[in-house]
N, C-alpha and C positions, 0 to 999 in steps of 0.2 A: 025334287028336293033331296030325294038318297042319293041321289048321283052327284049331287052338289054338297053334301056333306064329306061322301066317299073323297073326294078328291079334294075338299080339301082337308080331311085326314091324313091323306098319300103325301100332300105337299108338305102338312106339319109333319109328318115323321120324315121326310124327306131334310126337313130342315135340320131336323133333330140332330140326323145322320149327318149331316155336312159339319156342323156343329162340332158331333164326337171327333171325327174326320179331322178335322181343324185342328180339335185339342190334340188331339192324339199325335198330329204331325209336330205342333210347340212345342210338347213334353220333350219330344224326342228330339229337336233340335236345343232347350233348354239341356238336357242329360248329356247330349253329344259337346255344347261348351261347356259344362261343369267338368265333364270327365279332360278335357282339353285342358283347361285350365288346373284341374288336378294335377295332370301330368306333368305343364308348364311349371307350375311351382315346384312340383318333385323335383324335377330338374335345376332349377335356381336354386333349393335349399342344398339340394346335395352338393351344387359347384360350390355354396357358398360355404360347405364345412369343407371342402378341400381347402378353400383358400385360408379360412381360419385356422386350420391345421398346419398347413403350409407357414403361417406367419407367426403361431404359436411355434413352431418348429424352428425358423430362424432365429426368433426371441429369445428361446432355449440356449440354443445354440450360441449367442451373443452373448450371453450370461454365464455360461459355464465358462467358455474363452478367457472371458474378462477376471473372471474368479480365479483359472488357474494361472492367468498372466502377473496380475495383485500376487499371490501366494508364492510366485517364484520371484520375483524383485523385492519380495519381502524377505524371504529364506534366504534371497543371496546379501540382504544390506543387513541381516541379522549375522551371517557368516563373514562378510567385511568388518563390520564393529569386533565381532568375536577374534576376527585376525589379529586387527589393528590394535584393539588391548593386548591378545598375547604379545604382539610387538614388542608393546611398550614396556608390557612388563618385563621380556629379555633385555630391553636396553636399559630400565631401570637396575635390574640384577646385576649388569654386566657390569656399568656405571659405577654402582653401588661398588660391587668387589677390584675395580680398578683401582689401582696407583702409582703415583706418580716413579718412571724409570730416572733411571741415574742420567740417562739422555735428554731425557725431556728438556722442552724449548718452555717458556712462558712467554706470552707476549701481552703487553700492558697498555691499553690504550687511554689517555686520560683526553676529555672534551670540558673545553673552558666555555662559558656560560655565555659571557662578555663578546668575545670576538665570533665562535661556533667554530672554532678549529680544534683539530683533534691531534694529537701527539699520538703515536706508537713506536715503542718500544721493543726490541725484541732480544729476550737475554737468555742465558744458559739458566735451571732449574738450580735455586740456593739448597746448597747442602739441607737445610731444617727441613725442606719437605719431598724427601726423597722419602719412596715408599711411605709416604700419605698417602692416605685417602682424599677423598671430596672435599667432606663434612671436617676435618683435619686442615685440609688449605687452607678451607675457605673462613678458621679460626685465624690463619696464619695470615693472611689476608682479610683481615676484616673490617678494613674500610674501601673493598673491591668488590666488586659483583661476578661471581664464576659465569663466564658465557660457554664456555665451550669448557670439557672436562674429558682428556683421554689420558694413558700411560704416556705418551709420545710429547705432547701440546695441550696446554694452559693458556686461555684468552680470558683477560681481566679486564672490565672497565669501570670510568668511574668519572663522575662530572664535576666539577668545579668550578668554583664563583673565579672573579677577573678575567685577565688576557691570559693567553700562553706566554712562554719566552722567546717566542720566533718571531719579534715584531723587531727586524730591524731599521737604523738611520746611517746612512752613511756617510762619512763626510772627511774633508781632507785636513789634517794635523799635522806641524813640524816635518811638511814635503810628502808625506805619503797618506794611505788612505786608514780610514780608523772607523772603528764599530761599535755602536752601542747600541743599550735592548731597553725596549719601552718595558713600564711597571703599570701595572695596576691603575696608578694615577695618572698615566699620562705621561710620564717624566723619563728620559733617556738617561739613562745610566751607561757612562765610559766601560767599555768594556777590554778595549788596548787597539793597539793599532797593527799594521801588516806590516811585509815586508816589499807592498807593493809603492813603488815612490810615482809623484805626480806630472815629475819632471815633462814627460811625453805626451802627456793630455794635452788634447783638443781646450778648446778657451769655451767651447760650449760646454764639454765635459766638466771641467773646473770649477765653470757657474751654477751647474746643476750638482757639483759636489759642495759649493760652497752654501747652495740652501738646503743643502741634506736631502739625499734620497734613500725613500721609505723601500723597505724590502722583509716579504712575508715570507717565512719559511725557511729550514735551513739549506733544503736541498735548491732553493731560488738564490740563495744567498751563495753559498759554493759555486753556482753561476756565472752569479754578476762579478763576481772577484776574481774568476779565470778570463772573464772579458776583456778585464785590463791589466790581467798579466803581459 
């Protein structure tokens, strides 16, 4: 019976041991993957602050750019404004202290409302506004609009209701050709005749003068009247 106890004492501490054994090998496999995976993560987190560094860095970098790029098209469209006023104000000064030379041209354009044709004029500067000013013409003229204003040249414009007087009709009187200028209303007014005679016209010519042809402008009209010179 001692010797049957004996052994199986031997066996239970036997088992005990195998037991420790056992644990003692999990721990150490358990410690062996913590420490693994300690390391594993050290390693991820530290890549992953490079990279947040890394993209914090270009961000920076993307924003300072962007700031000193704004601040220089802003300095330069502050210094173009700042130009283009002093500009104006030397062209206003200059303007301003101009006046009109003894040479100066005027030229006067008037646009009739009726038809949309525009008359210009172009004449030598009238004695009264020689060494004028602007503000001075433009009393002297004051049912004109100043468009252009130097010592040299004076552009006046100004619109007006009805037709112009460059609406001619042509047509043939006592053997020659003869000219009148439409009004306002419609109506041809005799204006005299040429010293061109009809004697030589074509019979299509004749017929087309005997229902009066229409003719705009003076410099169309100077034209048609050397045609049938």
């Amino acid at each position: 019976m001692l010797v049957i106890r004996e052994k199986l004492k031997l066996r239970k501490h036997y088992k005990m041991k195998l037991k420790i054994v056992a644990m003692y090998k999990y721990s150490k496999i358990v410690n062996t993957t913590i420490k693994g995976l300690v390391v594993f993560m050290k390693k991820w987190i530290v890549i992953a602050l490079i990279i947040m560094i890394f993209m914090l860095s270009v961000i920076s970098g993307f924003i300072v750019k962007s700031y000193i790029n704004f601040s220089g098209k802003k300095d330069e469209g502050n210094q173009a404004v700042l130009a283009e006023n002093e500009s104006d104000e030397v062209v206003d000064t200059s303007s301003a202290n101009e006046t009109v030379s003894p040479n100066a041209k005027v030229i006067l354009t008037e646009t009739y409302q009726k038809c949309g044709h525009s008359i210009m004029i172009k004449q030598e500067a009238p004695r009264e506004i020689i060494n004028l000013s602007k503000e001075k013409v433009q009393e002297f003229y004051k049912d004109w609009n100043i468009d252009e204003f130097s010592s040299n040249e004076i552009k006046l414009s100004r619109k007006k209701s009805g037709i112009c007087n460059e609406h001619y009709i042509i047509r043939e009187s006592d053997g020659f050709i003869s000219i009148s200028c439409k009004n306002d209303i419609g109506e041809y007014i005799f204006k005299g005749l040429t010293d061109i005679s009809v004697q030589y016209l074509s019979e299509e010519d004749l017929n087309k003068l005997e229902q009066g042809i229409e003719v705009v402008g003076r410099d169309n009209l100077n034209k048609f009247l050397e045609d049938f010179e």
